[in-house]
N, C-alpha and C positions, 0 to 999 in steps of 0.2 A: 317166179315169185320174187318180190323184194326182199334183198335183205337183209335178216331181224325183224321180218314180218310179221311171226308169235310175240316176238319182243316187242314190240309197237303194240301189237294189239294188246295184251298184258299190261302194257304202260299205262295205255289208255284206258281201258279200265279202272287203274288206280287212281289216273286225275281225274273220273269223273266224283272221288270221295273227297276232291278238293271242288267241287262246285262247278267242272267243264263239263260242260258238251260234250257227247261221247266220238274222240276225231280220230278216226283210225289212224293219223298222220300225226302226232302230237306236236314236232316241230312245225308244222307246216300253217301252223295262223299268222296274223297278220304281224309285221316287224312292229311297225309302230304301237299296236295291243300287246303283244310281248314286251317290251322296253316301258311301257305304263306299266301293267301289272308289276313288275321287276322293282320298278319305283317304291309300287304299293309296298312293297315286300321289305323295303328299305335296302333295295341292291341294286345302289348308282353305279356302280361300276365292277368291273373284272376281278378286282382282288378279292373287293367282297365276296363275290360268290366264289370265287375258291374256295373260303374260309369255311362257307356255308357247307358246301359239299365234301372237308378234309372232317367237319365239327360233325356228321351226316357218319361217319363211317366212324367214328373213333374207334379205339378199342377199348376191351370194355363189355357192360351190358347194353345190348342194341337201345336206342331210342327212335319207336317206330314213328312218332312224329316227325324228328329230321326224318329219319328215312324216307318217308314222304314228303316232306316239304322237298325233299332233295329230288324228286323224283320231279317233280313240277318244276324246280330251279334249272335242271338240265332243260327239259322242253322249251322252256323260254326263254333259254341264254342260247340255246341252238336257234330257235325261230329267231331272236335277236339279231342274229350273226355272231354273238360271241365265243358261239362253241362251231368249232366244222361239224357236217350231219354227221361222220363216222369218231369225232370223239363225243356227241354227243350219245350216238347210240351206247358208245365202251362205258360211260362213265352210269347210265341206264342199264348196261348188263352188270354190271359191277354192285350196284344197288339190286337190281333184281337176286344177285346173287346172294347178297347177305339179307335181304327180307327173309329168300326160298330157305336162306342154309338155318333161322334161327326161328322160323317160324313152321311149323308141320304143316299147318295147314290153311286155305283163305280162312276157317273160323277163329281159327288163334292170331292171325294175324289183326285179321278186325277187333277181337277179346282185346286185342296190345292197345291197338288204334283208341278204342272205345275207353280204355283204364287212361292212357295217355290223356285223352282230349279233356275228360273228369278234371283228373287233375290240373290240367288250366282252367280250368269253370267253366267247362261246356255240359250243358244240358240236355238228356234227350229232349227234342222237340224247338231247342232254338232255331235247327237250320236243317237242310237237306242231309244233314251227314247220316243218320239214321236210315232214312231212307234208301242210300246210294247204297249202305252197306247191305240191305235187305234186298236189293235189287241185286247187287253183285253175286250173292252168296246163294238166289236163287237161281240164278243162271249155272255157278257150280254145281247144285245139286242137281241140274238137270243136264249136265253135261254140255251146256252150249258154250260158246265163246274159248276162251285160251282157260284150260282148265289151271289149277295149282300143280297137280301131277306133271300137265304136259309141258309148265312154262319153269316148271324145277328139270326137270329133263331137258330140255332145250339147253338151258343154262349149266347145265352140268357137263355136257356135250361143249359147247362153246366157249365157258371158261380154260378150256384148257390153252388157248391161245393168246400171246402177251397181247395188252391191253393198253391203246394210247390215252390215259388221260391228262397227260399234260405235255406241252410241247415238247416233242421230241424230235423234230424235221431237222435238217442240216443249219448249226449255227444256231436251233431253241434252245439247244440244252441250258446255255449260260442262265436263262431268264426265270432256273428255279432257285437260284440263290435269291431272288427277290422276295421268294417264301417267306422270308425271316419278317418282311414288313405285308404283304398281301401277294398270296399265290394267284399265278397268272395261270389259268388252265386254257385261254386261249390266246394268239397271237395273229397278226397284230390287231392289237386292241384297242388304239392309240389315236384318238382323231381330235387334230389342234384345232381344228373349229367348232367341235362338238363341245359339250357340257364335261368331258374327261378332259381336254386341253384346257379347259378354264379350271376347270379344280384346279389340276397340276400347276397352272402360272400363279395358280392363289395361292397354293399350297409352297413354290420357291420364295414367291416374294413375302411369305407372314412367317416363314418357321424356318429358307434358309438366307434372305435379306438377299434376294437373287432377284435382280432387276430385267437381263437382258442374255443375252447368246452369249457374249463374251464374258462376264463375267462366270457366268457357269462354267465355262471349259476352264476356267483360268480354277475354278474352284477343283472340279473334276480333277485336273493334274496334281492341283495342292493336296488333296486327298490321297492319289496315287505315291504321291510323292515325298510326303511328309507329313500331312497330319494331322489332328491331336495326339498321336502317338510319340512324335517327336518329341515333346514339353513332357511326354511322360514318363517316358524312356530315359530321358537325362535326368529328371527327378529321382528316380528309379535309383539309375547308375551312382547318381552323388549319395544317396542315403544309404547303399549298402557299403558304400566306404566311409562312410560317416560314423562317429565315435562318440562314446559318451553319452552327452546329452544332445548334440549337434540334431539326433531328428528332432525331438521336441522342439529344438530353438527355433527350425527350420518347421515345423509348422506355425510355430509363433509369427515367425516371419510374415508367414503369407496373409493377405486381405482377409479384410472378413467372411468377402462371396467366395472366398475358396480355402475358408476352413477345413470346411464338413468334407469335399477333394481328399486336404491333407490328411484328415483322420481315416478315410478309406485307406491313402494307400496304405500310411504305417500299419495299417490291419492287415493289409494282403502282406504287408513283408513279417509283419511279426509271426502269422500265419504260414508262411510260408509258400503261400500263393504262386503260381508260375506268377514272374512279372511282364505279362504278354497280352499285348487288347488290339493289333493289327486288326482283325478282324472288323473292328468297330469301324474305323476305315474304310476301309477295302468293300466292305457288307453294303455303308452305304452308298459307297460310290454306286455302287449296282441300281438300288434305285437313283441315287440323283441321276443315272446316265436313262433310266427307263422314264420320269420326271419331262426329262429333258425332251424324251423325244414325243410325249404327251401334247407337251406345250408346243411343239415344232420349232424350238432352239435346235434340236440336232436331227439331223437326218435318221433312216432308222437305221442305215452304217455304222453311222457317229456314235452313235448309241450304243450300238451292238460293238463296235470297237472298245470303246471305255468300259463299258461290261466283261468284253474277257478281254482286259487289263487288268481288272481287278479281280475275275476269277484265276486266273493265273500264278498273280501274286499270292491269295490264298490257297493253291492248290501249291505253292511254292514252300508253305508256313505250316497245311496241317495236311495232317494223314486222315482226319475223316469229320464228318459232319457234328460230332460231339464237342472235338477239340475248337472245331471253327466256334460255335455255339457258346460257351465258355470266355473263350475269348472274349468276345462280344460282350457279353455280360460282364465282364470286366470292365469294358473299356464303356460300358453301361454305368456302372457302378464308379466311377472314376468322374465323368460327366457329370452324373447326378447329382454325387455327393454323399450317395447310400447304397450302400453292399446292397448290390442286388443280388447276388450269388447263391441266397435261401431261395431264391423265388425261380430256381433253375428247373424243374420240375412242372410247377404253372406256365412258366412263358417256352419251355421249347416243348413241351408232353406230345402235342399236337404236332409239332414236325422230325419231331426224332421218333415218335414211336405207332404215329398213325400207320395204316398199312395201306394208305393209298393218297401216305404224303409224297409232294416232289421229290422229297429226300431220301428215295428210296432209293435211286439210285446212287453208286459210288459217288464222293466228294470226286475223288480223283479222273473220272470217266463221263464229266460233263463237256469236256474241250476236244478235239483233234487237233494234231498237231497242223494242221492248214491256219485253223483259228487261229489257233497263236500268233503263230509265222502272221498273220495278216494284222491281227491286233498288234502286236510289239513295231513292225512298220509302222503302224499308223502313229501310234503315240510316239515312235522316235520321229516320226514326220512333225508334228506341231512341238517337238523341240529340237528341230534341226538348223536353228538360225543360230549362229556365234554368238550372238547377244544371250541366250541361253546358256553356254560354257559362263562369261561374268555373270549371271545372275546366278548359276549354281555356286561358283566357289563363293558370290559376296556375303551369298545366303547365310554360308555357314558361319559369321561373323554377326551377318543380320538377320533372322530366322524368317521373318514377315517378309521378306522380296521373293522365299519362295510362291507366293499370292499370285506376282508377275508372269508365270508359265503361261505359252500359249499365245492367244492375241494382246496385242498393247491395247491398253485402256489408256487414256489421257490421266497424268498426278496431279493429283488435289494442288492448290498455289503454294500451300502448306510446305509440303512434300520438299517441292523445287528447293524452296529459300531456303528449306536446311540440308539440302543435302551441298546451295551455292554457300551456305554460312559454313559447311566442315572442310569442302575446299579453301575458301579463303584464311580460317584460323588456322586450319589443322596443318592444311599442308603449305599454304600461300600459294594459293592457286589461283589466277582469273582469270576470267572469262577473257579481255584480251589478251593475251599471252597466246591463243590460242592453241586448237589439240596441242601442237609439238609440245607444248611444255609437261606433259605427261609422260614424257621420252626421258625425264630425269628419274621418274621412279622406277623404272626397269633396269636390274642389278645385277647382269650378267658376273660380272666379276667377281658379285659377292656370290654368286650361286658354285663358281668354278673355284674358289676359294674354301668355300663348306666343303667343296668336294674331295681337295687335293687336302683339308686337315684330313678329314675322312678317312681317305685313304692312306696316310702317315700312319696315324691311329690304329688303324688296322693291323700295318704293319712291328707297330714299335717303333715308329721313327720319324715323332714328334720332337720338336726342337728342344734343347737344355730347357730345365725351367731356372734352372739357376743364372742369373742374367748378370751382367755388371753393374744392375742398378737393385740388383735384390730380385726374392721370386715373389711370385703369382698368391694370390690368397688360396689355401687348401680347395675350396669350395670351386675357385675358377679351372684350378688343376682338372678337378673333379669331373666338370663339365666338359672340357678337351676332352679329355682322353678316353669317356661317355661316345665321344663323336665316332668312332669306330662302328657304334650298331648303326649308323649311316651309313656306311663303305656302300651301301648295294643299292642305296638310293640318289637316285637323282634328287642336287638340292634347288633346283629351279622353284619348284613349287613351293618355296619356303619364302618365297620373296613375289613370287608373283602371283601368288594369294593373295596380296596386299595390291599389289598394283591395280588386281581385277576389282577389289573392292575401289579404291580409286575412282577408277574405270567406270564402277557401277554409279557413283557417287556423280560425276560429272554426266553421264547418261539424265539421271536427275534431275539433274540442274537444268535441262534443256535449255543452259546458255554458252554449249557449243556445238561445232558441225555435226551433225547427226549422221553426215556421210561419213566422216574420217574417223566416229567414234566407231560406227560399224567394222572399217578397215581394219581399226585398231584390235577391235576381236575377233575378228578374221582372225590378224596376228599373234593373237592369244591363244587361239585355236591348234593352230598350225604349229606353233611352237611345243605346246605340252603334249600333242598328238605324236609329235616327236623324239620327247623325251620318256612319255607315258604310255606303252600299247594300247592298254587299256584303262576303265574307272578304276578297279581293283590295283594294278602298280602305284598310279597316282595319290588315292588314298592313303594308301600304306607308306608312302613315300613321305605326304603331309605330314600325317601321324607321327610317323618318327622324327623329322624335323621337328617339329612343332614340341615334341617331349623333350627333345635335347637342348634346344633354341626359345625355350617361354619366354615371355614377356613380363618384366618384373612386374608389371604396374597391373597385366589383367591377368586372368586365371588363365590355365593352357588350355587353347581348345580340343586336347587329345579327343576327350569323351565325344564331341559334337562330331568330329571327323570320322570317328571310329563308330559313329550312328550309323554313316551314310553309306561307311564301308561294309556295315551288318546288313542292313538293310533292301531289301531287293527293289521296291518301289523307289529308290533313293533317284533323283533326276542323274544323279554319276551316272548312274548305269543305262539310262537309254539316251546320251546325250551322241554327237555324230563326233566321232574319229577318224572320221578322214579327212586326213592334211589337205587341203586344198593348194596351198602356197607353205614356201619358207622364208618367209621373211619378218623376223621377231618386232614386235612394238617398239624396240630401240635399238640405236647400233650396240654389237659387241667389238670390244675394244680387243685387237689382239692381246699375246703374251705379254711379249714385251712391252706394246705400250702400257698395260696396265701394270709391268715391273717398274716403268718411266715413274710413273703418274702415284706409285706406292713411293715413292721418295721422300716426298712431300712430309712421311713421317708422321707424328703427333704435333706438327705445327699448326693441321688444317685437320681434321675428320677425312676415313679412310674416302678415297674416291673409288663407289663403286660401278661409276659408269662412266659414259664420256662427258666432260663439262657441255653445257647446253646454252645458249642466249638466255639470259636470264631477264624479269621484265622489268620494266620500269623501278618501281617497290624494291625488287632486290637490290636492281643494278644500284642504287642510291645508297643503299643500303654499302655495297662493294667499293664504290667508287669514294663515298667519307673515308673508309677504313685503307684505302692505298695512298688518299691523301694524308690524315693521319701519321702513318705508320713511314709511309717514304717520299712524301709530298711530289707524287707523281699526280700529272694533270691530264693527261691524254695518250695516247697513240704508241706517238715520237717519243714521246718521255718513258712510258714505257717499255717499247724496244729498246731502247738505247740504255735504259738501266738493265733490263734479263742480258743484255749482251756485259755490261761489268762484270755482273755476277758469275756468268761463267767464266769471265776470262782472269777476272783479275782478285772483284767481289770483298768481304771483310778479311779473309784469309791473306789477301795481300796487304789492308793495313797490320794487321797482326806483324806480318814480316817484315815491313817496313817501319812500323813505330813502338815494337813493343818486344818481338826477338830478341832485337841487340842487345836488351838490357840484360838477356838470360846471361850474356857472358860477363856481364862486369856488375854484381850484387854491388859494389860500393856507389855505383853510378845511378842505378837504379832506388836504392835507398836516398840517396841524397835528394834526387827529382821527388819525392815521395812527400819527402821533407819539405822541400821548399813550397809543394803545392798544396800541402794541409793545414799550413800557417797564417794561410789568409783568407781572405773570403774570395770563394771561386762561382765562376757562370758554370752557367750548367753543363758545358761542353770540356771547361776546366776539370769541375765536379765527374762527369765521367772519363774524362782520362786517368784521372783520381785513380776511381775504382780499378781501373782496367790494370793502374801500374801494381796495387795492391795485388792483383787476381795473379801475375805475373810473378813480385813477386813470392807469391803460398802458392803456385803451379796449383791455383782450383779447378779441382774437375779436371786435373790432368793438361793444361789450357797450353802449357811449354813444351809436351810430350806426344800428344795427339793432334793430327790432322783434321783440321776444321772445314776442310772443302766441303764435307757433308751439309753444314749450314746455309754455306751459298749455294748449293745444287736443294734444299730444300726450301727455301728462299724464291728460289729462281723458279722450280715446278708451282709451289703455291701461288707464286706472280701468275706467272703463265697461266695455271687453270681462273684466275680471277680474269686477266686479260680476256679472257676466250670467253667468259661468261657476259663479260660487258659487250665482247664484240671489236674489240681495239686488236684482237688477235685474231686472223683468217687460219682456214686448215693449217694451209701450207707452214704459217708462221708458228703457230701453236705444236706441228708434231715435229718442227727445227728445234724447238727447244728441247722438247722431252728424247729427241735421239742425241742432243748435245749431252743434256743432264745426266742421261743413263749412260755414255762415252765416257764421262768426265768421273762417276762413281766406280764403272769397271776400274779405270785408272787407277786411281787411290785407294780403291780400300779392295779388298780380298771377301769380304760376309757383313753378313748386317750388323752384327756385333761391332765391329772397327769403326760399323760407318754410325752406329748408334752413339757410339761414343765420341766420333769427333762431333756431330751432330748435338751432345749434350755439351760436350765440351763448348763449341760456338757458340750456345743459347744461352748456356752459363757468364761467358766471357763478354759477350758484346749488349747484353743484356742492360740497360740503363738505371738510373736511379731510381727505386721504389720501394717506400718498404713491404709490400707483398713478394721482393725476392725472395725468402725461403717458401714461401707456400708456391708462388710459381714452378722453381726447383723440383718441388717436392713432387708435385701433380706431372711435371713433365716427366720425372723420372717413372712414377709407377705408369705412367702413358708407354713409355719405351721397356718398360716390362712387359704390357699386355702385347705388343707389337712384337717384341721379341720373343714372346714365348709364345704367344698362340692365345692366351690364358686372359680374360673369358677371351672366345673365339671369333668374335666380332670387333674387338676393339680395333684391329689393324691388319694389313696384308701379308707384312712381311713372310710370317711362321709359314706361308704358303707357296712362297715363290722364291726363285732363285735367285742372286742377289748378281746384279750384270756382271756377266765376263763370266763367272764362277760356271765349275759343271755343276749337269744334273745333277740332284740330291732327292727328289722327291719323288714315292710310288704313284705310275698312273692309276686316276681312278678308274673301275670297273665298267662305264657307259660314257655318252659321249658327249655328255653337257658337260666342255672345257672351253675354255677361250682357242680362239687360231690361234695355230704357231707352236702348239704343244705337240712338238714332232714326237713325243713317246705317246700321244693317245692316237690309236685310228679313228679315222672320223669316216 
């Protein structure tokens, strides 16, 4: 006997009260008269009849019309193909069960049928229904056919055995979270040439402005990955620290189309609301990944991949299908512009509380851990390119590049010209110059420098703040010695955040190598892979940099970073860490040479990396300013003056023209004299000065050692030389192991050499009357350099000063410059 053979036959008997044929077989007519009928029914597709058959059983008092339309809905979504014959028949026992459990007998069932059809305005005598039920009820009372008795007994016998109505095969389960928009009771459903793949392409391209394959996966990630949840969350975050009146202002603030937005949330916070709508996300990725695979944008892999991606992350976020629900409506109500949150009740009744909704099974027991393990592969696979690592950090900066996941799409022209327009103003960058010139923004030194205050800080054993030139402003103090909840971070990421956006910037512009820009984040890669095990060190690393080190001019991005680091969907966390190479997107400059290269002082801006060919634009820029300043023309002239400087330099005119007068005040008075009498050249006019400066011993000028100004002289030369290019390796790191030979010499610490240093800027310094404000600016310059205070203005406070021993605690990890024989590397 077949089985469900009572059950078939029973079935069929009750579709013949819908106007069939009496077919012992009820799935078994024709596919194409099934999928018509279905039409007739107004059930083009799969979800709907879910809905039909979830709306068929509510709970509740029965309504025996679904119950019967549902009976007929199964037979023709089985003969369709849309049901398998054995969930067709489960979802047929499952109805036969609640007909038999609420109804005594076939006459009160037909009594239900009969009171039902009334009340739509059926008539006795409109149609066969009358009839059919007179014919049925006469066969029961003569005991032929599948009696009420016998097919309540059958069912009562056979309920006791679980029941598949909705997919449950290896890898279905993900596909009942799509309940939330149309339950799928069978799979796969999905055919891109049929009338369901045209909905779905109509349905991406009118409601989600989804053109093509690519742009959908690039969507699908953005959703995994950030969101509207992102813009919501930091809104969120600023208004609970927000004070006074600052919400209102900050609704004020916003457009008009996103008023009604801002009045939701302050409702959810005054409220009290969780502030949490993940779900809204993640929910739909589930359909756009089922959408997708409709249309034949994705395979049913690809599909079923991105789907438990974002079942995962939700099984990540909630502990059961109420909480997910909730959410949802949130992030419903946030979209809309109106609390949807009354209306919780109407829109989930049906899947949270039916008894033979998807959602019956656990939230948590939809997945196996193989799924996962294969989904998380897959989605770390389409961001497994380095180009990925700079679009995640630039992101955070620029929220809209997270868009870019996945495959490249070609940039609007738009796009290009401003990202070549923020290179050329921002940084003075162009396109000839090529890549290399993007080697000047990577700042090792400055990274090993946060590190070694850091770790001072740590210890207590940050340099005086009391300086010879005065202390630090409270505030800057503040900020140092702050720098201690650094100690355990690496400060890489505090500068090559910036580089990546760069990085990303020039990517843009598509007006350089497209191969070297690749390399270049290779090298990006490889290096924070390095510093960073994982997303979570990294983060936390930024974070704390980024609160210690703001930016005066923009707000700190703690909150944005501290998203990504909450966040489980965040592209940090499935981005690839494995180093491939070590080779950093710029050279690092050893120890010493970057103790060379800090000489230079507050004459020139701290140098945090190695001087580079600089282009045309600058060089021009470099090359007025050497002639200017020391009417140097080329090369020859060049060397030949860095070679004075060290050997002989202004420290030897001082000794030769202006010493000797220290022993004889009368002689020097008299010269003083005779030269203020008359009208003097300009070369007159600053011997002048210089005899005056000698003698009131300014700024110590009789007493202190000024070789500091020609060994800071000589490095600023030399790094401008090297920049033009009139200076080779070889010749540029002669000078800086002379400079830094010539500073052990004379001076003992920075302090000596600060001061012969102000001393020579003081004394040789020519006619102008901006000298005291020069004075003044270069002094509080050799304060921040000397004391640390703020902690970017200069290197010194970090390093050891040539010749001198150690003084400084190594840091904790191994982002230092070479040559730091107290760090292991």
């Amino acid at each position: 006997m077949r089985l469900g053979r009572p059950l078939y036959a029973w079935w069929a008997q009750q579709l013949v009260l819908c106007e069939w044929a009496f077919e012992p077989e009820p799935i078994m007519i024709e596919t194409d008269a099934a999928t018509a009928r279905l039409a007739e029914l107004g059930v083009m597709e799969s979800g709907e009849l879910g809905w039909r058959l979830i709306e068929a059983l509510r709970t509740g008092s029965p309504d025996p019309a679904r119950l019967l339309a549902g009976l007929e809905l199964v037979a023709l979504a089985g003969a369709a193909g849309w049901l398998t014959e054995t969930r067709a028949r489960h979802w047929a026992l499952r109805l036969a069960d609640e007909i038999t459990g609420h109804f005594a007998s076939l006459d009160a069932w037909h009594e239900a049928l009969l009171h039902a059809k009334s009340a739509e305005g059926w008539v006795r005598g409109d149609d066969v229904f009358w009839e059919a039920c007179e014919a049925l009820a006469a066969l029961e009372h003569q005991g032929e056919g599948i009696t009420w008795e016998l097919i309540a007994e059958w069912v009562t016998h056979h309920r006791r055995k679980p029941l598949s109505l909705w997919p449950d095969g290896p890898g279905e389960g993900v596909w009942r979270l799509r309940a939330a928009f149309a339950p799928l009771p069978g799979l796969p459903a999905a055919r891109p040439d049929g009338p369901e793949g045209e909905e779905a392409r109509r349905w991406l391209s009118h409601d989600w402005q989804l053109e093509d394959r690519t742009a959908l996966i690039q969507n699908l990630l953005w959703m995994a990955g950030q969101g509207q949840r992102h813009g919501w969350d930091l809104d969120a975050t600023r208004l609970l620290q927000a004070q006074g009146d600052a919400r209102g202002q900050w609704r004020e603030s916003l457009g008009e189309a996103e008023q009604d937005y801002g009045q939701v949330m302050l409702d959810f916070i005054d409220k009290g609301e969780p502030l949490e709508w993940a779900a809204w996300d993640w929910l739909r990725m589930v359909d756009l990944a089922w959408l997708g695979i409709c249309a034949g944008w994705l395979t049913l892999d690809e599909g079923h991949d991105f789907a438990v991606h974002a079942a995962d992350l939700l099984q990540r976020r909630y502990s059961d299908w109420s909480a997910l629900a909730r959410s949802y409506q949130r992030g419903r109500s946030l979209f809309e512009g109106s609390n949807c949150l009354a209306d919780m009740a109407r829109d989930w009744e049906l899947l949270l509380g039916s008894p033979v909704s998807p959602w019956r099974v656990p939230l948590q027991e939809l997945l196996d851990e193989q799924e996962k393990q294969a989904s998380r592969q897959a989605v770390a696979e389409w961001r497994r390119s380095a180009r990925h690592w700079v679009l995640a950090l630039a992101s955070v900066r620029e929220p809209e590049l997270a868009m870019r996941q996945g495959l490249l799409q070609p940039l609007p022209q738009a796009r290009r010209d401003d990202a070549l327009q923020y290179l050329q103003e921002t940084l003075g960058l162009y396109p000839d110059e090529g890549i290399e010139a993007l080697a000047r923004y990577w700042l090792p030194a400055q990274a090993h420098h946060l590190n070694q205050l850091a770790a001072d800080a740590a210890h207590s054993a940050l340099p005086p703040s009391d300086t010879p030139f005065g202390r630090p402003a409270l505030a800057d103090l503040g900020s140092l010695a702050a720098l201690k909840q650094g100690s355990r971070h690496a400060a890489t990421i505090h500068m090559a955040e910036k580089y990546a956006f760069y990085l990303q910037m020039a990517m843009d512009s598509e007006a350089f190598d497209p191969t070297a820009l690749e390399a270049l984040a290779e090298s990006l890669r490889g290096t924070l892979s390095r510093f960073y095990p994982d997303a979570r060190r990294l983060l936390e690393a930024w974070a704390q940099w980024e609160a210690l080190l703001p930016e005066g001019e923009h707000p700190p991005l703690v909150n944005e970073i501290r998203w990504h680091l909450d966040d489980p969907g965040s592209p940090f966390h499935w981005l690839d860490w494995r180093s491939t190479q070590w080779q950093e997107p710029g050279p690092r400059p050893t120890l010493s040479r970057f103790t060379a290269m800090a000489l230079v002082g507050p004459l020139n801006s701290a140098a945090w990396s190695e001087p580079h060919r600089e282009s045309e634009r600058e060089a021009a820029s470099i090359h007025e300013w050497i002639d200017s300043h020391y009417g140097l023309h080329g090369q020859a002239e060049l060397i030949e003056f860095l070679d004075f400087l060290l050997e002989a330099g202004d420290r030897q005119d001082y000794q030769i023209n202006y010493a000797p007068y220290t022993l004889n005040a009368q002689r020097l008075a008299s010269e003083i004299a005779m030269l203020d009498s008359g009208d003097l050249s300009e070369e007159d006019r600053n011997h002048l000065l210089r005899l005056q400066r000698v003698r009131d011993n300014t700024d110590g000028c009789n007493e202190l050692d000024m070789t500091a100004w020609d060994i800071a002289q000589a490095v600023d030369l030399a790094i401008a030389g090297r920049q033009l290019g009139w200076l080779d390796e070889s010749a540029f790191a002669s000078v800086l192991e002379r400079s830094h030979a010539l500073a052990a010499a004379h001076y003992g610490g920075w302090r000596a050499y600060a001061s012969g240093l102000h001393a020579g800027f003081s004394f040789f310094m020519g006619d102008t009357p901006e000298r005291e404000s020069f004075l003044e600016g270069f002094r509080q310059a050799l304060v921040a350099w000397l004391s640390g205070a703020p902690p970017l203005a200069g290197a010194w406070a970090s390093l050891d000063f040539p010749g001198a021993r150690p003084s400084h605690w190594a840091p904790q990890h191994i982002d230092t410059l070479p040559g730091d024989t107290r760090t292991l590397h």
